[in-house]
Each structure stands twice: as structure tokens, then as C-alpha cells.
N, C-alpha and C positions, 0 to 999 in steps of 0.2 A: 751052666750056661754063661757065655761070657757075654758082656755088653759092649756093644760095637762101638769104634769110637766115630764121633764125626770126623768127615771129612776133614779135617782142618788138621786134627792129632793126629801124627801118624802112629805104625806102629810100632811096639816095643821094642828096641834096638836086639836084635835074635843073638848073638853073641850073651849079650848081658842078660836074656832071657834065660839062655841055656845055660850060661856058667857061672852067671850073677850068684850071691848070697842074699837071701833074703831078711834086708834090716826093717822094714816098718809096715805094719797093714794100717790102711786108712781106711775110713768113711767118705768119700767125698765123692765129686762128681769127676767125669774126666775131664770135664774143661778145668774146675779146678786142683783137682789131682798134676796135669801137665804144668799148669804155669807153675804150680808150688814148687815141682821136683825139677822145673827147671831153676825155680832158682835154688835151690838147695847142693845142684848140680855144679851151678856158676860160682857160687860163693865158695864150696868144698874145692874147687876146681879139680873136681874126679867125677866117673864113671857113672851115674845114675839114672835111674827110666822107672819104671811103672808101669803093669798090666795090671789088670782085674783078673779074678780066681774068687769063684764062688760069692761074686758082688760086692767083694772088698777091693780096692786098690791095694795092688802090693808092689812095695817101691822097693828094686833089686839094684846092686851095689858090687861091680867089680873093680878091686886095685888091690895093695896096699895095706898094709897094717895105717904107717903115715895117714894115708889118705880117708880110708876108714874112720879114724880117730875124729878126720877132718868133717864128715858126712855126717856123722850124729854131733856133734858141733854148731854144724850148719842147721840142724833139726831143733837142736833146743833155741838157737836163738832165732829160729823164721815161727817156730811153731804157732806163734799165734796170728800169722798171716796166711794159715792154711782157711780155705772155707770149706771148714768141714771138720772133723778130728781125727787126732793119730787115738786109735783102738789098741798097736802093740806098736814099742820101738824098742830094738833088742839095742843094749847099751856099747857103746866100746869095747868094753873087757867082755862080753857076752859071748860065750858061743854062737856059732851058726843058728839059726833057727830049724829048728826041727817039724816042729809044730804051728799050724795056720792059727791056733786058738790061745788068747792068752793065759799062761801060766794061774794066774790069778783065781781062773775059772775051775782049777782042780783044787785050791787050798781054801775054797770058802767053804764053813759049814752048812749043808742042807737048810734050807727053811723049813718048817712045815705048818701046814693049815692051808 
């Protein structure tokens, strides 16, 4: 179920929806999911947006190798003006993402008790 956004956000640019690459899931809200990715958008001066999928924000990215390089760039150094946290941001050199869940979550050992 996706979370509606207010009025104010609009929607996810459908272009970059459908053929975006998926670089970063967040935690946040959408008001602040929007202004983050806008600026992340402005500084990168490329292609970025954000929808929600399964109550994460997932900020989608079409261009460019260039520009790409530019967008996770632009993520490490706003990261800590997001209100909220980046959960996964697939790096530069990273393949496409494949997977909604971070890598992480398969290479820890079990706990038990």
C-alpha cells in the first residue's frame, strides 16, 4: 500500500518512475523525503524523484554515468540534512539495484535466544 502524498508533493515524475534506476531507499516522511531529493536533485543537476514502495521512499535516478557519479555525490554530502535516514544507497561503481532489502540483511549471522 502506498502512502498518499499531500497535496502540496506532487507525483513522481512517471518517466523516471518507469525507467529511473533505483539508487537509495529511505525512511522518512514525504514532506521530508521531497525537499531532501529536491535538493539532492539541484546540487547533482540531474534527474531525481522519489516514490514510496512498501513504506520506504525510494529515490529513482535517470542520466548518465557523469551524472550518476554526480547524485550519490550529492547524497554523501546533504546526507545529514535529510530528516530521516538513508536505509540503503547503492554507491557509484554499484550495480543497478536488484533488491528492495539491504545486502547487509543476508550476510549477518542468525542470532539465537
Amino acid at each position: 500500500m502506498t502512502r498518499p502524498n499531500p497535496p502540496s508533493i506532487p507525483d513522481c515524475d512517471r518517466e523516471l518512475w518507469e525507467k529511473g534506476e533505483h539508487i537509495a531507499t529511505l525512511d522518512a516522511g514525504s514532506t521530508n523525503a521531497e525537499e531532501w531529493v529536491k535538493k539532492i536533485a539541484a546540487q547533482a543537476n540531474a534527474r531525481v524523484d522519489w516514490h514510496y514502495f512498501g513504506g520506504r521512499a525510494c529515490v529513482r535516478f535517470l542520466g548518465d554515468d557523469a551524472a550518476r557519479t554526480r547524485v550519490f555525490e550529492a547524497i554523501e554530502a546533504l546526507e545529514g540534512e535529510l530528516k530521516g535516514r538513508i536505509l540503503r544507497s547503492f554507491g557509484p561503481k554499484d550495480p543497478p539495484a536488484q533488491s528492495y532489502l539491504p545486502l547487509s540483511l543476508f550476510k549477518r549471522p542468525r542470532q539465537r535466544g
